[in-house]
C-alpha positions in Angstrom: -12.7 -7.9 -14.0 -10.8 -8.4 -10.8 -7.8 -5.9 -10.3 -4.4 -6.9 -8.6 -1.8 -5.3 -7.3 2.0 -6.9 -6.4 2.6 -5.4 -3.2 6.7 -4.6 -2.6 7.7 -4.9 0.9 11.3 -6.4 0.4 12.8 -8.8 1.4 9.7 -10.5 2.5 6.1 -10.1 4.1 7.0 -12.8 6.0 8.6 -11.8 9.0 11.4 -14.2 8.6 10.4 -15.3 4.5 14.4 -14.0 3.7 15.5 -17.6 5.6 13.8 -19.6 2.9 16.3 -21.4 0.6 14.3 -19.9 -2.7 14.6 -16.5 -1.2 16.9 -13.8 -2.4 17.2 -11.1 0.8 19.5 -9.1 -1.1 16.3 -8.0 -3.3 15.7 -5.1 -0.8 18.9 -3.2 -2.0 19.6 -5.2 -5.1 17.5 -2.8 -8.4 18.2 -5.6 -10.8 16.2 -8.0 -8.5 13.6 -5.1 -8.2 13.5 -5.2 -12.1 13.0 -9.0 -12.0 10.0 -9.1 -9.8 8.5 -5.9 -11.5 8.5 -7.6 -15.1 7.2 -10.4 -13.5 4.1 -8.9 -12.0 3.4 -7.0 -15.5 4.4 -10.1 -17.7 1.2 -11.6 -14.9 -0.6 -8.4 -16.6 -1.4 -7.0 -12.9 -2.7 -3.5 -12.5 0.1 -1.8 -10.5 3.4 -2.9 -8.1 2.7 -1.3 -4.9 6.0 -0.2 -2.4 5.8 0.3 1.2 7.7 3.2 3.1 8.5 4.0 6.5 10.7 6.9 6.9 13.1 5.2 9.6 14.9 2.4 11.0 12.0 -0.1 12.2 13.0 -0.7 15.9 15.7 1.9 16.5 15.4 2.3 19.6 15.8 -1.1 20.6 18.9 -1.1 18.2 20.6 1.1 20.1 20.0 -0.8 23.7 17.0 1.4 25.0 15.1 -2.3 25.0 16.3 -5.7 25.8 14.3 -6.8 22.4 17.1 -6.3 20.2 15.2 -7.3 16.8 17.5 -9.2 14.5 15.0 -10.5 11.6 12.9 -8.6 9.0 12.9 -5.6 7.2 15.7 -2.9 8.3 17.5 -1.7 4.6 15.3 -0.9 1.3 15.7 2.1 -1.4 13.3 4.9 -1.3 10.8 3.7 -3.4 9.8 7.2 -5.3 13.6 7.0 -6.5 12.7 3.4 -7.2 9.8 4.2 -9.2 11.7 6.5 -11.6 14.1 3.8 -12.1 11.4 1.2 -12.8 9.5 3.3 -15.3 12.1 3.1 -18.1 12.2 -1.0 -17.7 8.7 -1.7 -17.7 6.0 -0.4 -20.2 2.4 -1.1 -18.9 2.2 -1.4 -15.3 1.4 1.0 -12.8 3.9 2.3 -10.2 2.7 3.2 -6.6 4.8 4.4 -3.8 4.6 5.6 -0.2 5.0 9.0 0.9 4.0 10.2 4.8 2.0 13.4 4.9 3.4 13.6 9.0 6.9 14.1 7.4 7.0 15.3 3.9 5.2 19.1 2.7 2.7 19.0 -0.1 4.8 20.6 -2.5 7.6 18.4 -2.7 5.5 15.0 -3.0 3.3 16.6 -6.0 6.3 17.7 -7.7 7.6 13.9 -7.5 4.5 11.9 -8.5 3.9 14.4 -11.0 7.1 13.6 -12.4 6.7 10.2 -12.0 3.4 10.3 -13.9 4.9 12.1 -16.7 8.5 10.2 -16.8 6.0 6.6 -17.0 3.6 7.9 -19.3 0.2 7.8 -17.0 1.2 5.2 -15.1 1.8 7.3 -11.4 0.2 6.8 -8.3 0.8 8.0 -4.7 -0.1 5.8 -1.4 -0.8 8.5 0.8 -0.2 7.5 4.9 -0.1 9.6 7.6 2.8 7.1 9.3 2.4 4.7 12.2 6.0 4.0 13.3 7.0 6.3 16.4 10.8 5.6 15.0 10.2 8.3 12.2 9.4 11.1 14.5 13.0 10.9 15.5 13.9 12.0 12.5 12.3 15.3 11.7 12.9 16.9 15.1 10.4 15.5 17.4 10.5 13.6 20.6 7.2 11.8 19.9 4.7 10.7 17.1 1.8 13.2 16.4 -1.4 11.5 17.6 -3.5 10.1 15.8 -6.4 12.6 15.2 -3.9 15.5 14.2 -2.0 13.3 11.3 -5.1 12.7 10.0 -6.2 16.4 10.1 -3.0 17.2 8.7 -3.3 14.5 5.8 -6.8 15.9 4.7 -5.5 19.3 4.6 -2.3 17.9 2.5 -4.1 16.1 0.4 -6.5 19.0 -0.8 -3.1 21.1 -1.7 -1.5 17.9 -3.2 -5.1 17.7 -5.9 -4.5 21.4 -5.9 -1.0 21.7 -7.2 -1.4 19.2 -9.6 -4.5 21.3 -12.0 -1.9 23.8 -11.8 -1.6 23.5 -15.4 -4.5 23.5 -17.7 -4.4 22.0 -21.1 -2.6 23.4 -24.0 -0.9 25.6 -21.0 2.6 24.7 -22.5 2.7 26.2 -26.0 6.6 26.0 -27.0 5.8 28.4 -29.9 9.3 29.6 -31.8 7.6 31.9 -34.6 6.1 33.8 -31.6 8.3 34.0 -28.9 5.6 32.6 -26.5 6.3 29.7 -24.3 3.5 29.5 -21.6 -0.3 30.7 -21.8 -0.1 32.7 -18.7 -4.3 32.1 -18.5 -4.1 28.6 -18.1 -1.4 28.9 -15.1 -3.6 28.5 -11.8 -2.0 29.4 -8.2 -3.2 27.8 -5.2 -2.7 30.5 -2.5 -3.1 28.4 0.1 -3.4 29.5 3.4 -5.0 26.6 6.3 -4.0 25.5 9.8 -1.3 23.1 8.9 0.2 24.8 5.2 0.8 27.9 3.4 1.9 27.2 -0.4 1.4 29.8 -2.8 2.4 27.7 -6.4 1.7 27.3 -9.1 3.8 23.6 -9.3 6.0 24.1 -12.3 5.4 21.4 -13.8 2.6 20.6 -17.4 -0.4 18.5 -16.5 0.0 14.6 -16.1 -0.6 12.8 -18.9 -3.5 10.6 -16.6 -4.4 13.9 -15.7 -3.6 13.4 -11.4 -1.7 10.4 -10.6 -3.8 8.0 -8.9 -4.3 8.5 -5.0 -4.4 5.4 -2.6 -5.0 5.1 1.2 -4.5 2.0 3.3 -6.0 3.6 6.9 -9.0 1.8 8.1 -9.8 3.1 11.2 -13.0 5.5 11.2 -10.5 8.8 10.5 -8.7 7.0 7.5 -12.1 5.4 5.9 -13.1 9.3 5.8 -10.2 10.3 4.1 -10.1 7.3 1.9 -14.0 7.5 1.0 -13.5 11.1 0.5 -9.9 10.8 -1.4 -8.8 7.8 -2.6 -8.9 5.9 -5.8 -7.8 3.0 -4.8 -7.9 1.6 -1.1 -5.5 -1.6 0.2 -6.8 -2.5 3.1 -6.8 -5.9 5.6 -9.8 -8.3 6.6 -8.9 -12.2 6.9 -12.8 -13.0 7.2 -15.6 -12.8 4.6 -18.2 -11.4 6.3 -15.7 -8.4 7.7 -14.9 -7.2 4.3 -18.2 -7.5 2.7 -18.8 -4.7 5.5 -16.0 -2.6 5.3 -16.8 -2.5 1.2 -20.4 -1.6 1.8 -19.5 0.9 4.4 -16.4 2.9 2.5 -18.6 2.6 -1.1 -21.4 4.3 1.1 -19.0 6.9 2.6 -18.0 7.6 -0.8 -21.4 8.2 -1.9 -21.8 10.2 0.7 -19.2 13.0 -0.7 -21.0 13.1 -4.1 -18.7 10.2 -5.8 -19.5 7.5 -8.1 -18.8 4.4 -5.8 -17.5 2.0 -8.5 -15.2 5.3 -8.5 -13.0 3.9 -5.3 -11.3 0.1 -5.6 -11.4 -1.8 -2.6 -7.9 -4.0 -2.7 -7.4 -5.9 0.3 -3.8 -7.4 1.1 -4.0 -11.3 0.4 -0.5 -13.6 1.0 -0.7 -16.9 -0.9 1.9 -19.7 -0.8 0.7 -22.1 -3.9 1.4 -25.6 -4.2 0.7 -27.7 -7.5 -0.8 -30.1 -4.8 -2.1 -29.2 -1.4 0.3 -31.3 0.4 2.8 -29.4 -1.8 1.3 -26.0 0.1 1.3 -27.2 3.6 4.6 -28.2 2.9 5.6 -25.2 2.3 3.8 -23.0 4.8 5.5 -25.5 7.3 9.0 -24.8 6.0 8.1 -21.2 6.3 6.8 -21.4 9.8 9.3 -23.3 11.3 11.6 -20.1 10.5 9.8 -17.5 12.6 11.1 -17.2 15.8 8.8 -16.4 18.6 10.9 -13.7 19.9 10.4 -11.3 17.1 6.8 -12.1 16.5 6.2 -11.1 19.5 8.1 -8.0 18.7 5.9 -7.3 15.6 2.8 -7.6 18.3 4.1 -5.3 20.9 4.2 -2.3 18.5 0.7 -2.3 18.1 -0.4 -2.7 21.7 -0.2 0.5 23.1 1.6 1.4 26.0 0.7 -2.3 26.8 4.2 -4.3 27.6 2.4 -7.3 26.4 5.9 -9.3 27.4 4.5 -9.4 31.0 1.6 -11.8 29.9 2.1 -15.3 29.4 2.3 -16.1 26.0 -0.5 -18.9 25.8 -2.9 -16.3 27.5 -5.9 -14.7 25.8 -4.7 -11.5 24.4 -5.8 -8.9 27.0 -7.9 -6.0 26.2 -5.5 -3.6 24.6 -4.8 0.5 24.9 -5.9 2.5 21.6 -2.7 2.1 20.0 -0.9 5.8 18.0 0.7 3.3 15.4 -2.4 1.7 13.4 -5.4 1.4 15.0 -7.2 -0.4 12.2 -4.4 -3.3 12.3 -5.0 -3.3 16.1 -8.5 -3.7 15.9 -8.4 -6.5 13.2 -6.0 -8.4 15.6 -8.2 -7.7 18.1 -11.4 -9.1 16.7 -9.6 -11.9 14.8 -8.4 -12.8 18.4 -12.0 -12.6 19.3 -13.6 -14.4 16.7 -11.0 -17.4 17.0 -10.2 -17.5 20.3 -6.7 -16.9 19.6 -3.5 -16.5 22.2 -1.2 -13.8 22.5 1.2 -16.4 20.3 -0.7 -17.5 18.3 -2.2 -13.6 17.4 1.9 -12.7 17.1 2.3 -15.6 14.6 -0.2 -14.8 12.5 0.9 -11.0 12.3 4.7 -12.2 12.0 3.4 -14.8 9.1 1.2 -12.1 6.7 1.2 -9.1 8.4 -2.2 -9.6 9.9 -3.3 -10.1 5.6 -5.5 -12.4 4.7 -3.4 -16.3 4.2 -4.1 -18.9 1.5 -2.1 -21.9 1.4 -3.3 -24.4 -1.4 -3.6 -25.1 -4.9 -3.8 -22.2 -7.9 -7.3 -23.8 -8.5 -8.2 -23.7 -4.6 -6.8 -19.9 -4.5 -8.9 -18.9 -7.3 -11.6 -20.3 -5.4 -11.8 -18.1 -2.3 -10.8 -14.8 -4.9 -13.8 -15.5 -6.7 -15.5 -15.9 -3.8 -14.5 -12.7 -2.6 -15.0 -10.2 -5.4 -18.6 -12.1 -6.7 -19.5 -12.1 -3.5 -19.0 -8.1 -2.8 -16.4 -8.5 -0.3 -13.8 -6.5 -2.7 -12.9 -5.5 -6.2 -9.6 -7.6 -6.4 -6.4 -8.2 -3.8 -3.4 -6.2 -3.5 -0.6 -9.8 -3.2 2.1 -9.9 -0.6 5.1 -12.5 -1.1 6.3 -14.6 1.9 9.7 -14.1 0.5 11.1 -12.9 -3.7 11.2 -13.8 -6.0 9.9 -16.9 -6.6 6.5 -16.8 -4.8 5.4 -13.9 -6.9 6.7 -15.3 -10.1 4.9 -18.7 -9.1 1.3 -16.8 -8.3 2.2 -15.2 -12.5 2.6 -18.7 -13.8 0.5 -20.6 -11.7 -2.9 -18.6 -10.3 -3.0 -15.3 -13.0 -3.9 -18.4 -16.0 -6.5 -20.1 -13.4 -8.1 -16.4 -13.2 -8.1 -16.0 -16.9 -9.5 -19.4 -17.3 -12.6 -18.4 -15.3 -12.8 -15.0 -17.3 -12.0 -13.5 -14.3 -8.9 -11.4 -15.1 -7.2 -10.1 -18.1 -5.3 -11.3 -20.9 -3.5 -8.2 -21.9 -3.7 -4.9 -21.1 -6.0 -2.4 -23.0 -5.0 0.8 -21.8 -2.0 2.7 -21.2 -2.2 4.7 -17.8 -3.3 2.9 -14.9 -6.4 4.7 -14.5 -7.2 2.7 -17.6 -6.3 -0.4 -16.3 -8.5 0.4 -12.9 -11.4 1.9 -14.9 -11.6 5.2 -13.9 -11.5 8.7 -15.8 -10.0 11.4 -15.9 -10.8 14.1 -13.4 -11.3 17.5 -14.8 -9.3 20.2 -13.6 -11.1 22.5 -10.9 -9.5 25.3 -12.3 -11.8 24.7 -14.9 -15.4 24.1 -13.5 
């Protein structure tokens, strides 16, 4: 069965989606319209919703008149989605609930005392996307002048993560016991501290907090340069990732499923989810349609923005537009997004435009535009053809384009015996197929 996950990243993936007539832009402050477009991806019976989170203002600094590119579209305001998650839990009943947390600016403590209360709040249905952070805005606001490089975050996440795992076997089973006649509340054998002592953390615990009822939440990671495939192969449960071409993902799956071989896991262990963007039409006039209406609302100006942050120290402004893009500096933001640019450029012969457009339209995700039978096409395609286990979906704009993908694709998928009817499980490592991990306290 495939697996699909609605991808939250209000008010649009689209870089300037919130101009469409159908959209809603007050969705990314607006819970009731967060509640509208969560029911609708579990009424579509989709594995998890799935929020991004970047610890700052996008573009500060050229808010504030350090750079003539004053941004003026896209994504600026949205609620913290851990917060969010919480909230969500109590008005939905199957569906998991993933969230970003940074492990540049956050300590391993606090995040596995929140998705462990997530986890228990929703019943199972928890899940953390961990990140180490690409936007140089968030540095700003935990006392430093610059963003840690590259290598180091991800040293730091892999060292975070293990504590993270850690904290949450704190508690064996049965370690609550709650028994009035005796007087005894806790079995004090079945409480397990970490004493912790590495490079980047010292945390003693235990966290005080019963075990989740899936045991850990789940763990995702979306880095896919050759740092963040480690961590993911070595890590994560589930991995959202980008690749617009066939034959690109049916290598990266090979390659993180061997990795994760590699460090003794069952491969069908790890879900590969790459981001996919669809704008349906009942016909496929109806989708151009559509995509043209969309288009023709993205301004240059800030696509090119959107580029320039992931080409180094680069000022790709000085190059003419309809130029080849030029060979680019290892980026400190995301270096597996620049590389997919890069090669996409490449492969298509693409211009510095047209590579700006493309990132301003999906967020460098893979783009269908055509019919829910058409759309179904390429998925199957995809998953049969080993190129990935199911799609995390990105919406142009909300909510409309997700609800349409629920009424229109999910039943085309179903049709084919491709996807689900109705849940069978209750956590979301029931509805991803994987068990429950045993408590290392305990081995």
């Amino acid at each position: 069965m495939m697996h699909l996950a609605a991808f939250f990243f209000t008010p649009g993936s689209h870089s300037a989606g919130w101009r469409h007539p159908d959209a809603i832009p007050e969705c990314d402050m607006d819970f009731a319209q967060y509640v509208r477009i969560a029911q609708a991806a579990e009424r579509g019976k989709m594995d998890t919703i799935f929020f991004q989170d970047t610890v700052a203002l996008n573009g500060s600094a050229a808010l504030d008149g350090v750079s003539p590119f004053r941004p003026t579209q896209g994504r600026q305001a949205y609620l913290e989605p851990t917060t969010l998650l919480a909230a969500l839990a109590v008005v939905t009943q199957r569906i998991g609930l993933i969230a970003t947390a940074t492990t540049t600016y956050n300590e391993p403590y606090n995040i596995a005392r929140r998705f462990a209360s997530i986890d228990h709040i929703s019943g199972g249905r928890a899940g953390w996307n961990l990140v180490t952070s690409q936007v140089e805005d968030e540095a700003g606001n935990f006392g430093a002048d610059h963003h840690m490089k590259h290598a180091e975050r991800y040293e730091r996440a892999e060292e975070f993560y293990d504590v993270v795992a850690s904290l949450w076997d704190s508690f064996s089973e049965g370690a609550l016991i709650r028994d009035k006649a005796t007087g005894n509340f806790i079995d004090p054998d079945k409480i397990h501290f970490q004493n912790h002592r590495g490079k980047h953390f010292s945390v003693r615990g235990p966290l005080n907090m019963g075990r989740c009822p899936q045991g850990r939440p789940i763990v995702t990671q979306a880095g896919s340069s050759g740092p963040g495939m480690a961590l993911a192969a070595r890590t994560a449960d589930l991995v959202f990732t980008a690749q617009s071409d066939l034959a690109e993902a049916q290598g990266f799956y090979r390659d993180l499923k061997s990795q994760a071989a590699g460090f003794g896991r069952n491969p069908a262990h790890i879900k590969i989810m790459p981001g996919l963007m669809t704008i349906i039409g009942r016909t496929e006039a109806e989708a151009q349609a559509k995509y043209r209406t969309l288009q023709g609302l993205m301004s240059d100006e800030n696509a090119m923005r959107l580029l320039a942050r992931l080409c180094g120290d680069l000022d790709i402004h000085a190059f003419p537009r309809d130029a080849p893009l030029p060979p680019l500096p290892l980026s400190n933001a995301a270096q597996a997004r620049q590389r997919h640019l890069v090669e996409k450029a490449a492969r298509e012969n693409l211009s510095i435009i047209e590579v700006a457009r493309y990132l301003g339209t999906s967020l460098g995700h893979h783009l269908l535009v055509g019919t829910p039978a058409s759309i179904a096409d390429t998925m199957q395609q995809w998953v049969e053809q080993g190129a990935c286990d199911g799609f995390t979906l990105l919406s142009p704009h909300y909510p409309v384009p997700l609800e349409d993908f629920v009424a229109l694709v999910v039943p085309e998928l179903q049709a084919r015996g491709l996807f689900r009817h109705d849940y069978t499980g209750r956590t979301l490592r029931d509805h991803l197929g994987l068990p429950v991990p045993a408590n290392r306290y305990e081995t």
